[in-house]
N, C-alpha and C positions, 0 to 999 in steps of 0.2 A: 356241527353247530358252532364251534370253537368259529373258522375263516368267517363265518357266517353274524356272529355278536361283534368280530373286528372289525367289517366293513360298516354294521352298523352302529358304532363308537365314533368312528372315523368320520361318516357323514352327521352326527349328532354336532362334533365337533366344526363340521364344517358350515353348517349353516347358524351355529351361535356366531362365527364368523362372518357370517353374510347377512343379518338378520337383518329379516325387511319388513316393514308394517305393512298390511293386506293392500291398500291405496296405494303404496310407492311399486317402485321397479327397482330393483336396484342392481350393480353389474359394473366390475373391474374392468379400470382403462388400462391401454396397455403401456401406460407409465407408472402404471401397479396402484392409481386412485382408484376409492373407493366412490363410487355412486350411487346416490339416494336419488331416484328422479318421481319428485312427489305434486310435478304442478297439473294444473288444469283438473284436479280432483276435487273440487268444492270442498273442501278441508275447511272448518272452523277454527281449527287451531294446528300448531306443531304437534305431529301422529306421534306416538308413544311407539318403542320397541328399536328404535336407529340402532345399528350396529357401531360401535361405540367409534370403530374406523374408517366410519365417511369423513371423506375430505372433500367433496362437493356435493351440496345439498340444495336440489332446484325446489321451491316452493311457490312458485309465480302463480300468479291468477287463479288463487284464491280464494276461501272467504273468512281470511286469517282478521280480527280486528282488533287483536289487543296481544303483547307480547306479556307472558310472565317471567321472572327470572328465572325458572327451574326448565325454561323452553327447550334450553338447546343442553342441557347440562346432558345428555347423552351423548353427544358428537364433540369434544373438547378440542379433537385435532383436526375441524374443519377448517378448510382455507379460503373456501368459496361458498359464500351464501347468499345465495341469489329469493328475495321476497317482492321483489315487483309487482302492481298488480294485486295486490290484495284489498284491504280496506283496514289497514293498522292505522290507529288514532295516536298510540302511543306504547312508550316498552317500561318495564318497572328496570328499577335504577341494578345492576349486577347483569345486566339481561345478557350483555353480550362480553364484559369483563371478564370471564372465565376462558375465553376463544383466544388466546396467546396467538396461535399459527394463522389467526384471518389475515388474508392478502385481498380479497375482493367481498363487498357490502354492498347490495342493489338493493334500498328502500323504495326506489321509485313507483312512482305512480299507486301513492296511500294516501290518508286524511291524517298524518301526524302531525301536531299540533305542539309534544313535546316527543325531546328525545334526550335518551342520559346520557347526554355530552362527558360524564367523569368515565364513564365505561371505558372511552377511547383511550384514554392516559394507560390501559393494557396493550392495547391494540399497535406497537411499535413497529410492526409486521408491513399496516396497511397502506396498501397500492392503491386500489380505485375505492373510492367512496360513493353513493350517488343516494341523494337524496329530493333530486328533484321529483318535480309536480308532488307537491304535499302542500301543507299548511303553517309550515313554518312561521312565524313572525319575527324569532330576535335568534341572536347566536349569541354565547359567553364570549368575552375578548381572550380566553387560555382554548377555547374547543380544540384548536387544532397542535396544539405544542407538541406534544407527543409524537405526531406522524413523520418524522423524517424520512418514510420514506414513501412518502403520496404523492402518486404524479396525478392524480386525475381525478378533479374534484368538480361534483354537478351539486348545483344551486338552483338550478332557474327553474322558474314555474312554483315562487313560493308566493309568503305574503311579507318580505323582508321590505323596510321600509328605508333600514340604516346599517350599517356594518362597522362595528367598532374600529379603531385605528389601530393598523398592523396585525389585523388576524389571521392574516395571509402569510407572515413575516417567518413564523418558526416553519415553514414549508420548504427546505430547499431540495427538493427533488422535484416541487410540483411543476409541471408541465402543460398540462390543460385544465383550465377554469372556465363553471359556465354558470353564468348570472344572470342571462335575459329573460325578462318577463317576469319582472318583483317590481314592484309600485315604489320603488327609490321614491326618497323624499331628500331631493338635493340640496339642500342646505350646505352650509361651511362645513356639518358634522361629518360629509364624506367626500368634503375635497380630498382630504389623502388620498381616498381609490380614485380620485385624477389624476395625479401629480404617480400615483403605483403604477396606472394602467401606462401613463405614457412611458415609462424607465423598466419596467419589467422584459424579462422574454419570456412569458407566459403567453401562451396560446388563449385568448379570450374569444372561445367560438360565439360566433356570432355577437360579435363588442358592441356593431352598430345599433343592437336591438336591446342593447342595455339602455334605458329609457327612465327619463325621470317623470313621475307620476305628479308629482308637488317639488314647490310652489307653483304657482298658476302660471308664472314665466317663463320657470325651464319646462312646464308639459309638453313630452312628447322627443325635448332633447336629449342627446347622448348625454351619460355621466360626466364625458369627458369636454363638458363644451362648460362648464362651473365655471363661471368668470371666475378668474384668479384677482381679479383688484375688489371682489365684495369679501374675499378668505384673505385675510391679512392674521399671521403669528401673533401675540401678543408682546410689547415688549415692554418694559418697566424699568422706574427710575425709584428709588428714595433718598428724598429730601428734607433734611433739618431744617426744623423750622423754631425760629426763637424769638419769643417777645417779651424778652428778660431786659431788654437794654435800658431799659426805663420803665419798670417796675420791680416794685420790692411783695415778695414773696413768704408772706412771713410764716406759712404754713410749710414750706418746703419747698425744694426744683419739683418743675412738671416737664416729663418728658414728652415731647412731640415730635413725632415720624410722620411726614407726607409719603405716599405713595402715588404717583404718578405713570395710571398704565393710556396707552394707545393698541389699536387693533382694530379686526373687523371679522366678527361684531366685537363690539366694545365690551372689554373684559370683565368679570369678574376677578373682585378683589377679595385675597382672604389671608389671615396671618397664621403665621407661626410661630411662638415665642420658648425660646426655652433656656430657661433659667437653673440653679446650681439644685435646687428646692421640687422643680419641677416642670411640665411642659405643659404647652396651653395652644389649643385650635378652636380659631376663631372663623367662623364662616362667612360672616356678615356684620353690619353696621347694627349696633345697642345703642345706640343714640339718636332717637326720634330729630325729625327736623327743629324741633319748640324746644329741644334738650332734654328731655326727658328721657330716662331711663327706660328702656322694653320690660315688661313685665318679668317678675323676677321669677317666674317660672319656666320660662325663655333662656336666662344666663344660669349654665354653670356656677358656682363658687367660687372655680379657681381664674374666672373671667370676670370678674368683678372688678379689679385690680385695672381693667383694661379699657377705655373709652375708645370707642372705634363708632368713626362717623361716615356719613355715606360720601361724602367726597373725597375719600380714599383717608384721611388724616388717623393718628392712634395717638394716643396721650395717655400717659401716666401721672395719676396727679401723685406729689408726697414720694417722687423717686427715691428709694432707700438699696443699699447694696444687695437686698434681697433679689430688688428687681435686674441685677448685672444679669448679662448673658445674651444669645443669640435673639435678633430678633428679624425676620424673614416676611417680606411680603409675595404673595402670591398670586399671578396675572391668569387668570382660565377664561377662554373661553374654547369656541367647537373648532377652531383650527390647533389648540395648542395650549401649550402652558410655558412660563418664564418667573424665573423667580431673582429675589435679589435681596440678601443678609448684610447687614452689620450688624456687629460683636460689642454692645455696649456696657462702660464699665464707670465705676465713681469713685475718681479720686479725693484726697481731701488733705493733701498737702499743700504747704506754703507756693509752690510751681509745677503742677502737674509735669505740665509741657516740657519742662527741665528734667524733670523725673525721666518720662517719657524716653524724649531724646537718649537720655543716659542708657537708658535700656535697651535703644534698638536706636544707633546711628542712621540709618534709613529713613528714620520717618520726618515729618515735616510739620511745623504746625500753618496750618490754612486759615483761621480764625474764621470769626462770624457764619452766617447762612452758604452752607455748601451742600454741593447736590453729588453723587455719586452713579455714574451709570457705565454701562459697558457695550460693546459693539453686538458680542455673541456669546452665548452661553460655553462658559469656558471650565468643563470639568477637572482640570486640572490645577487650576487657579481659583477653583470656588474654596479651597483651602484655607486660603488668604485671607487678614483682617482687617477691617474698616475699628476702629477704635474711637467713640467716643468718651473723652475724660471733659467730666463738669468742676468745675474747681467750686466745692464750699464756699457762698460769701464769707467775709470777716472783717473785721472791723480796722479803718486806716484812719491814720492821724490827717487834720484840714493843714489848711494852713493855719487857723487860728489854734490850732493845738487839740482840738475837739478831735474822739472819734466820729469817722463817719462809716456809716455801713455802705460795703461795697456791693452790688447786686448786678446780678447778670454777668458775671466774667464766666463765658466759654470758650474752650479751647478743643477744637476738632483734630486731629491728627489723620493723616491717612500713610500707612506705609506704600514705598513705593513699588509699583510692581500689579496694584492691586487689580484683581480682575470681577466685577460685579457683573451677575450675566444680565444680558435685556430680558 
């Protein structure tokens, strides 16, 4: 009895080893992987009982529709998870985040509609992804950060319309990419994947059949035919503007910034202000064309301070030292964005400009209405100051002995060197 209870210890031991749910097959390759082979068994869901050491797990053609997150929590050291062919809508968020060792993910050919893109941020491992023919519509602009080491990425056969800019970028292992047959809607928002597809060495199987769906002009064109003269970058200028020179003020200086952007399409403008007090984002114009204020349910409190008009202009009425600090405009549209800062501050000595000077031999005074702009966006020179100092009016003798008040004396300084990006 003794030989007799050890062999069967031994096999008790061997098939907790090999446990296989009644539907699958399962059976060691001789690279010593474990196999789960569970497809073409009309399965409603992932079968209960996996042997916790599968490392390929077929479940293809299916009738798997919905993933839960405790699905695969039996197989943790799976590498290969093949679900093609099923009819999955969608997976709850951890579903596949537990899986460290995946190298291969086959969704294809499901109805998912979403998928928890934060799972992957585990997934460090993965090689092929495929999530073609499904129902996709959008992707997050991070889905793919995490995979450095994905060569082989399917897309096509969704209902993507657009694709963020640089989704593709943290991918440098990928090697083939497949995107045809998604109803692109060609607009500016995805000339980048023009201007990508032509400089990459990425395999774009089948590229000619990457087709834009919309507008009515490109239907039926390659992605890659996006006139380049309708996608123009945005570039931008800011310009003081002053009509102090002859009037008097008696309430206080009003500061005014023009912003002057160009592009295609034609930018949106938006500011940035930040001051010693606090920082302020402005989206859009509060000032009605008749001048009226937007309802004040619309502005913030800490934007109040701020008149911003639709012709790009910002004015500060009653500028006081509070208002000193950064203040930044902002050029967006679908090809891009361009920004452009000066550093504005309020003097109120007898000679700024001599002040000034004294303090930084570099700088220069330019007087009256000047414009500031630059050729290229220049990160290492966005460091740099633009300085506007307002000199206090105050009171000077005439000739006949009278004070007179002095009004509108500004003095613009720029140091040299300065680099403002377009």
């Amino acid at each position: 009895m003794g030989p007799l209870l050890c062999c069967l210890g031994i096999a008790v031991l061997l098939c907790r080893g090999l446990a296989c749910p009644g539907p699958c097959s399962c059976s060691t390759k001789k690279n010593g992987r474990l196999l789960a082979e569970c497809a073409y068994k009309e399965l409603p869901e992932v079968p209960r009982g996996l042997s916790p050491n599968v490392t390929i797990l077929t479940l293809s053609a299916n009738r798997i529709g919905w993933l839960r997150r405790s699905a695969f929590a039996e197989v943790p050291e799976v590498q290969s998870l093949w679900l093609g062919y099923n009819q999955i809508g969608g997976a709850e968020p951890g579903t596949f985040a537990m899986l460290s060792q995946l190298k291969n993910l086959d969704l294809s050919h499901n109805k998912m509609v979403t998928f928890p893109w934060q799972d992957l941020r585990n997934l460090s491992g993965l090689q092929i992804l495929k999530l073609n023919n499904n129902r996709l519509a959008g992707l997050p602009r991070d889905a793919f950060q995490a995979l450095a080491e994905l060569r082989s990425l399917w897309l096509n056969d969704n209902q993507l319309t657009t694709l963020a800019d640089g989704i593709f970028h943290p991918l440098p292992s990928l090697s083939q990419l497949q995107l045809f047959n998604n109803p692109f809607n060609c607009s500016c928002k995805l000339f980048w994947l023009k201007r990508w597809a032509e400089s990459t060495s990425v395999s774009l199987t089948k590229g000619g059949s990457t087709l834009c769906a919309a507008p009515g002009r490109m239907r039926g064109r390659a992605v890659t035919d996006i006139p380049a003269h309708q996608c123009v970058a945005p570039s931008v200028q800011l310009t003081y503007l002053s009509k102090l020179d002859n009037t008097v003020l008696p309430d206080g200086l009003t500061l005014s910034l023009h912003c002057s952007v160009a592009g295609s399409p034609l930018p949106q403008i938006r500011w940035r202000i930040q001051t010693p007090g606090h920082g302020v984002e402005i989206d859009g114009p509060n000032v009605a064309r008749d001048g009226s204020l937007s309802p004040s349910g619309r502005i913030k409190q800490s934007q109040e301070r701020f008149l911003v008009f639709k012709n790009g202009t910002m004015a500060i009425p009653k500028f006081s030292k509070e208002d000193e600090g950064t203040y930044t405009c902002i050029a967006i549209n679908d090809v891009g964005t361009r920004e452009v800062s000066v550093n504005v501050a309020l003097a109120g000595s007898e000679n700024p400009a001599e002040d000034l000077l004294q303090d930084d031999p570099h700088a220069s005074p330019l007087g009256g209405r000047s414009c500031y702009k630059g050729d290229e966006m220049d990160p290492v020179g966005a460091g740099e100051k633009l300085v506007i100092v307002y000199h206090v009016p105050r009171e000077v003798k005439g000739m006949a002995g009278k004070a007179v008040p002095q009004v509108g004396l500004v003095t613009l300084l720029l140091a040299l060197g300065i680099v403002l990006g377009w």
